[in-house]
N, C-alpha and C positions, 0 to 999 in steps of 0.2 A: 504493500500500500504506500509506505513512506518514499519509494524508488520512483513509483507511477505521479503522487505529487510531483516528486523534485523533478522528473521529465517534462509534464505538465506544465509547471512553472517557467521553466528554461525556456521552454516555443515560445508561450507569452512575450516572454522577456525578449527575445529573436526579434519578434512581430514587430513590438513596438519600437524598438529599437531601428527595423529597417523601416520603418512607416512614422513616423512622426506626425502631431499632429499638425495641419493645416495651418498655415495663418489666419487670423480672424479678415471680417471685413474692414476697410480703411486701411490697412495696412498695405506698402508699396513692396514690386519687385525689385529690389536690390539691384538685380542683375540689369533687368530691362532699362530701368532708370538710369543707370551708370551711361548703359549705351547710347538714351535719348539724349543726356545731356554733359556726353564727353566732348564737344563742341565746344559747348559755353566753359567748360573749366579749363579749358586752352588760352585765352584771354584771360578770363575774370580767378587774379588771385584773393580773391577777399569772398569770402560764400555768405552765400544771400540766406535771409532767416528762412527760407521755403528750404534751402538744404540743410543747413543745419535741425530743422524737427525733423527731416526725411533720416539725417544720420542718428539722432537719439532714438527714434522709432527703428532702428534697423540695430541699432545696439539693444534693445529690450526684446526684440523680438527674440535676437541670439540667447538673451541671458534666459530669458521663458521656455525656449527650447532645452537649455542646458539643466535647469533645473526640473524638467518633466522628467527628461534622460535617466540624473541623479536618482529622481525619486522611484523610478521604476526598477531601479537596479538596486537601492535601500531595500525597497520591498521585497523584492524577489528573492536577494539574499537569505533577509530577516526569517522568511517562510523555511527556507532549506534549512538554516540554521536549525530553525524550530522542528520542523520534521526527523533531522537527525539525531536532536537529543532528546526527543521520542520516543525515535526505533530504539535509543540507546537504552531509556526509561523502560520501555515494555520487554527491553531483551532483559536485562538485568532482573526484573521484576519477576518472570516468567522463573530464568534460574533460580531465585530466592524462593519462588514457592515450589517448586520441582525438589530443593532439596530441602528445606524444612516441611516440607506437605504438610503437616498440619499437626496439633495437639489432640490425636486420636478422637478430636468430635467430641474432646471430654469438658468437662465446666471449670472453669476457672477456680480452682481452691489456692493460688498462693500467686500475690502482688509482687512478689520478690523476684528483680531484673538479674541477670546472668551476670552484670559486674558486679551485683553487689554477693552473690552467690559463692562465686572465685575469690572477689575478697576474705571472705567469713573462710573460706574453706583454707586456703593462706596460710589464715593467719592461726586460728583455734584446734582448728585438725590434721592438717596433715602430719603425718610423722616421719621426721627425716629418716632418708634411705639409711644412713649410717646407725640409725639408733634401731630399726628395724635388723638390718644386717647382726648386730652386734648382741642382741638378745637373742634370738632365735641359736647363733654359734656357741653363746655359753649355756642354753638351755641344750643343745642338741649333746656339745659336750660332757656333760653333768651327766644326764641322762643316759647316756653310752657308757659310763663309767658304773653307771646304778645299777641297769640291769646286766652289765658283766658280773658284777658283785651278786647279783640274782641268780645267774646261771652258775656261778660256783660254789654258791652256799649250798647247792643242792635244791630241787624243787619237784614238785609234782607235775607241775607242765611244764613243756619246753615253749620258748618263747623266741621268736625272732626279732628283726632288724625294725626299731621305728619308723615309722613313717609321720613325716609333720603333717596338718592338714589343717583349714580353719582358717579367720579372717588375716591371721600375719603372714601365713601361705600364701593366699591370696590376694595381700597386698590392697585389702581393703578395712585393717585394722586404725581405728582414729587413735586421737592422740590421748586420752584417758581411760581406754578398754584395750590396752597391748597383751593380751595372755595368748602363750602358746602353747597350741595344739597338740597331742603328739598321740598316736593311735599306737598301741605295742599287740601285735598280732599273736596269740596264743596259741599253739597246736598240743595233742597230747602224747607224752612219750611213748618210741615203739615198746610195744609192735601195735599198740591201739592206731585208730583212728577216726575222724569225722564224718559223720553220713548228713546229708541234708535233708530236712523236709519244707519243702516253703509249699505256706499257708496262705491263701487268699480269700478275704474274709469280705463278702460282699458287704457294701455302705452305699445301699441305693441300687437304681438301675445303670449310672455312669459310673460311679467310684469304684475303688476295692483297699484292702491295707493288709499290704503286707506283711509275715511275717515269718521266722524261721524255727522250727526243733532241730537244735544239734545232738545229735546221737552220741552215742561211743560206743565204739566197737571195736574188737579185737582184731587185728589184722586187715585189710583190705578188701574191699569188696568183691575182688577178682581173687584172694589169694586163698589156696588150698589148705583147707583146716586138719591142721594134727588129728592122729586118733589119740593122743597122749592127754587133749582138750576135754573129750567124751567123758561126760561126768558119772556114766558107769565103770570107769577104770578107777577102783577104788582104791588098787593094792598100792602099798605105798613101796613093795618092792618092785614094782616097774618102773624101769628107768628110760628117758626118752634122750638119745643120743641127740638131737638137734634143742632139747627144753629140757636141758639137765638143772635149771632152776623153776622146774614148775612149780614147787610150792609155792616160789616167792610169787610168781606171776598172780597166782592164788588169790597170796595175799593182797599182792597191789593192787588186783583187780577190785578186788572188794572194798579197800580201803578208796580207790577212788570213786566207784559208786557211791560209798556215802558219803564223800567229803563234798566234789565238786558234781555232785549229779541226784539230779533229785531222788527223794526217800521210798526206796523200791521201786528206782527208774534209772533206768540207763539216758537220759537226757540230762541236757547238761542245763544245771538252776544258776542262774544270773547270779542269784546273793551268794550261791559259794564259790562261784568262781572272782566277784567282786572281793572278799571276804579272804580266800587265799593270794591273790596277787597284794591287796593292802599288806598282808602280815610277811608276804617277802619283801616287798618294799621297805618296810622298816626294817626289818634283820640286815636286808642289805645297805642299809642304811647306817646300822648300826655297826659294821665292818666298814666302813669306807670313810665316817664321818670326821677322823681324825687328821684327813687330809683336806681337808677344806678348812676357812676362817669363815664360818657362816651359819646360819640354824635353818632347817627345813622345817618347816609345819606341816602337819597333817591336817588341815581342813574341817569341819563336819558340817557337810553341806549337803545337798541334792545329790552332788556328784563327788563320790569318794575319792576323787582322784587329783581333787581342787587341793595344791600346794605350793606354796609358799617359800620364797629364798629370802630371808632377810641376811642383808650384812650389816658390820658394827653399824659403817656410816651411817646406817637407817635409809639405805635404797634397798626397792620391795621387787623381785620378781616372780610374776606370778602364772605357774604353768599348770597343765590339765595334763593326765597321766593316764590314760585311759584300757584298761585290756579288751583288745575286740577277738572276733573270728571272722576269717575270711570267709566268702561265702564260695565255696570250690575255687578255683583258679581264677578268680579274678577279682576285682577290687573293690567289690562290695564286702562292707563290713558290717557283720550284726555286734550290736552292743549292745550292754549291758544295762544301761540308761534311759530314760524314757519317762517325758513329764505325761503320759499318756497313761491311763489305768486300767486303760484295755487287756493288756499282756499278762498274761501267768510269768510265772517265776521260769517256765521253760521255753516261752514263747520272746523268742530275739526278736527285737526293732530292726529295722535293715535301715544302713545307712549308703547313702550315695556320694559324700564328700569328695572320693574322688573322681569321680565323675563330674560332677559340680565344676570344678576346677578344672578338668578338661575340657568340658566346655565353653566357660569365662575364658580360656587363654586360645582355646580355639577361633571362638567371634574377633578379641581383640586384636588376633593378626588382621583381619580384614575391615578394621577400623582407624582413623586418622590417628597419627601417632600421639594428637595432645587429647585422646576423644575423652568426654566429662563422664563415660559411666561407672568410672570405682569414684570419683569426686559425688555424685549422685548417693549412689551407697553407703558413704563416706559421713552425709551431711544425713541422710534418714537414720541412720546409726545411733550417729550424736543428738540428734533429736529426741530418738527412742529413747533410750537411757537417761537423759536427763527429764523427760519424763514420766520418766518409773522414780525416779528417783523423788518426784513431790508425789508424784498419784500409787506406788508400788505396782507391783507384776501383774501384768494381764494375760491374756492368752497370746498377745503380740510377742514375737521372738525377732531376731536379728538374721536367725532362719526363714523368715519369709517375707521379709525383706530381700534378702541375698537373691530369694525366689521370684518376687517381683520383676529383679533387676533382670532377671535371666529371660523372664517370659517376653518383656520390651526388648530385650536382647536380638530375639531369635526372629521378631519381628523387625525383617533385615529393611522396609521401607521408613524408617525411622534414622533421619541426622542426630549423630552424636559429639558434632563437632560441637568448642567450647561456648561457642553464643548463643548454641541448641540448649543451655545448662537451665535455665530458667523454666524451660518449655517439656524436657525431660522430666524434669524436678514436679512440676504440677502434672504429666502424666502420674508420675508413679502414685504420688499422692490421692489421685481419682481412681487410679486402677482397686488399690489398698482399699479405697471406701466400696466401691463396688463388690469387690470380692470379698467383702466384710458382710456390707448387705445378704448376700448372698450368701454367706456361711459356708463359701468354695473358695477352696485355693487350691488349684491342682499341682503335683509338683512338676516342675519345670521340665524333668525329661521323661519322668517313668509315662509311656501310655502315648508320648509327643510327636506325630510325625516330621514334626520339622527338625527334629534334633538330629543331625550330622551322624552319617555312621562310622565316620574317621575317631571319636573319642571310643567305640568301642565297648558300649555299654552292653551288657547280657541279652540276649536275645527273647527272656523271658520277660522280659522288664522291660525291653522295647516298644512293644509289642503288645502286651499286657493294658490293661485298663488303666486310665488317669488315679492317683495317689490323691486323695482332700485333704489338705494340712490342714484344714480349719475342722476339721473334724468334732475335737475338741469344745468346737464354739454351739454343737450342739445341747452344749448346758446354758438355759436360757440368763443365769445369771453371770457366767464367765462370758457370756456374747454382748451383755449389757456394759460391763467392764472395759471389755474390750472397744469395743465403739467408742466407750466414752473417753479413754486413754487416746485414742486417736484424734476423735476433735479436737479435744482440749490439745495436744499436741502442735497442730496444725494451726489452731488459735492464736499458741505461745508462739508461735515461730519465730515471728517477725517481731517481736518484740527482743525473744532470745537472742537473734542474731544481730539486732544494730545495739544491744547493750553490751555481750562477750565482743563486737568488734572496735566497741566504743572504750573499753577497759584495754582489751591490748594497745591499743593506742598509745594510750596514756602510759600503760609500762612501758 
């Protein structure tokens, strides 16, 4: 359109340019007149008043011309000008809405501009790389030294190599919540081993939850059972050349059935397995602790595993210690844990953490390299918590937040560049209210077709029916709780953040 103008205009301008407009009447030809009375200006050097108004009218006529010229060419330009910075206007405009497309259709719940959002985040939460780095090296080291001490005091299960996992993992831990993670994978010594049952416990016609019986069992699924095993071989003078410690096997067999396995059950009970890792931890603790200047705490919390490094100076670190089981060969972990009251003592929560984190760092390669969604997660964190901290605990976790941020995530027509920060920030916020409403939060991968098959998540659990985190919210007064921990949340916001950015200041 703006090309067709500007061509448009230019003919115009041609036109008039070769066409000028006419003399009026009264006015003389120049030329003609020159000719009639080039005669008389051969003699007469003195010009008679009839030439001189022929010569001012022949000079006004030029200047009339000159300035029609001027003006048509002012204009003309003026137009193209304007046409250009136009197309300039609607091309730019066009990008801007192409790559922010829109705040998901959702209502406006937060006033707060994307620079004031990067400020706040600045300055109150982010936590330097180096202090990140530097906690997780001396927790990861301690901890390496703990459970070697574990493994040689002797123990009833064998235990392998930590694994970190959690918001310092993932790099979306703020500046007042730094606790790290560490998952210690349990197996049982040979010749037992783990059998799986996972349980799917329908919640509706969409939902289901998860859950797992670890078995224990003697030898392998696939491997060939002694006859020396046969509990009709009674004679104690039969000897079995490959299980010339049967009795003890006997013994430890039975002894672990009732320690770590429930009471006339070959499944393994969460509190004795919680219950014997706590009491190696301290023994190992209590062989090791001579070599440190420091006290460890033991917690009593929710979660047994919540401890504590103070040193003299009076700096606190504070790390989670967790024993899981894998779930067969891959990286789901069932623990022990579980604010849910669903579960028996033999019935394991399935955890997805690392999966979670596979897919976080999967999305962010294919994001701008300053993109604002751990800053997003960063700042609903700090929010959360400091409002638990006037109103206490709701059914709101920092786990479904995390989940939030995944499910925006996965929806790839969404900018996450840093001036999106504001626009992000009121999505999540409306999403949260919705799925509160609604007493669903599904979890981000279990059931999800958009979730990438590059992270590698079980085939049963891909596949399988949506996870409802809000599950829980079906207590109509923890759902009351919870809503209201959110408003009020969302209330304080904006007040929260230009007061903590108005105080650093000042410091």
């Amino acid at each position: 359109f703006t090309h067709r103008m500007e061509d448009t205009l230019l003919k115009v301008f041609v036109v008039v340019a070769a066409h000028p407009e006419k003399p009026q009447a009264g006015w003389t030809d120049t030329h003609h007149e020159h000719q009639v009375d080039q005669g008389l200006f051969i003699d007469q050097k003195i010009p008679t008043s009839s030439q001189r108004l022929t010569t001012i009218t022949q000079e006004k006529q030029s200047s009339d011309q000159e300035d029609t010229y001027s003006w048509y060419l002012w204009k003309t330009l003026s137009l193209i000008s304007f046409f250009r910075i136009l197309k300039k206007f609607l091309r730019k405009g066009s990008k801007l809405q192409s790559k922010m497309l829109r705040c998901l259709n959702m209502s406006q719940v937060s006033d707060l501009d994307s620079k004031t959002l990067i400020s706040f985040h600045n300055q109150c939460i982010l936590v330097p790389p180096s202090h990140s780095w530097q906690t997780c090296e001396f927790v990861e080291g301690f901890v390496n030294d703990l459970l070697e001490a574990v493994r040689t005091t002797g123990s009833d299960m064998e235990i392998e190599d930590f694994i970190g996992v959690g918001s310092l993992y993932e790099q979306w831990a703020t500046r007042k919540s730094i606790v790290c993670d560490i998952h210690v994978p349990v197996i049982p010594p040979k010749p037992y081993s783990f059998e799986f049952e996972l349980l799917k416990e329908s919640r509706g016609s969409s939902t289901i939850q998860y859950c797992c019986r670890v078995k224990m069992v003697k030898g392998g699924a696939s491997s060939t059972i002694c006859p020396c095993s046969n509990s009709n071989l009674d004679d104690d003078d039969t000897l079995c050349l490959l299980h010339p410690d049967k009795k003890e096997d006997h013994v430890t067999e039975k002894y672990i059935n009732d320690f770590l396995c429930q009471e006339n059950s070959s499944y393994l009970a969460k509190t004795h397995v919680v219950k014997w890792f706590k009491t190696a931890v301290r023994k190992a603790w209590d062989e090791i602790s001579h070599k440190y200047e420091f006290d460890l705490l033991f917690q009593n919390r929710e979660n047994p595993g919540s401890l504590k490094v103070r040193f003299r100076s009076g700096r606190v670190i504070l790390f989670n210690l967790t024993p899981v089981v894998r779930f067969k060969d891959s990286e789901v972990h069932l623990i022990p844990y579980s604010s849910s009251a669903i579960f028996s003592d033999t019935h394991w929560p399935v955890c997805f953490t690392r999966y979670e984190n596979a897919l976080l760092q999967h999305i962010t390669k294919t994001l701008p390299y300053n993109a604002c969604h751990i800053q997003c997660l960063q700042i609903l964190s700090f929010l959360h918590k400091y409002q638990t901290g006037l109103t206490g605990p709701c059914g709101l976790t920092n786990y479904h937040l995390k989940n939030a941020v995944l499910h925006l995530l996965v929806n790839k027509t969404l900018s996450w560049d840093p001036e999106q920060m504001a626009c992000r920030h009121n999505d999540l916020l409306t999403f949260l209210q919705q799925k509160l409403k609604a007493k669903s939060l599904n979890h981000a991968l279990v059931g999800n077709p958009l979730i990438p098959s590059e992270i590698g998540l079980p085939e049963e659990f891909r596949v399988g029916k949506p996870v409802n985190l809000f599950l829980p919210l079906s207590n109509e007064e923890m759902y009351l709780k919870t809503n209201r921990h959110l408003l009020e949340m969302i209330r304080n916001m904006p007040v929260l953040i230009y007061e903590y950015g108005s105080m650093r200041n000042i410091l």
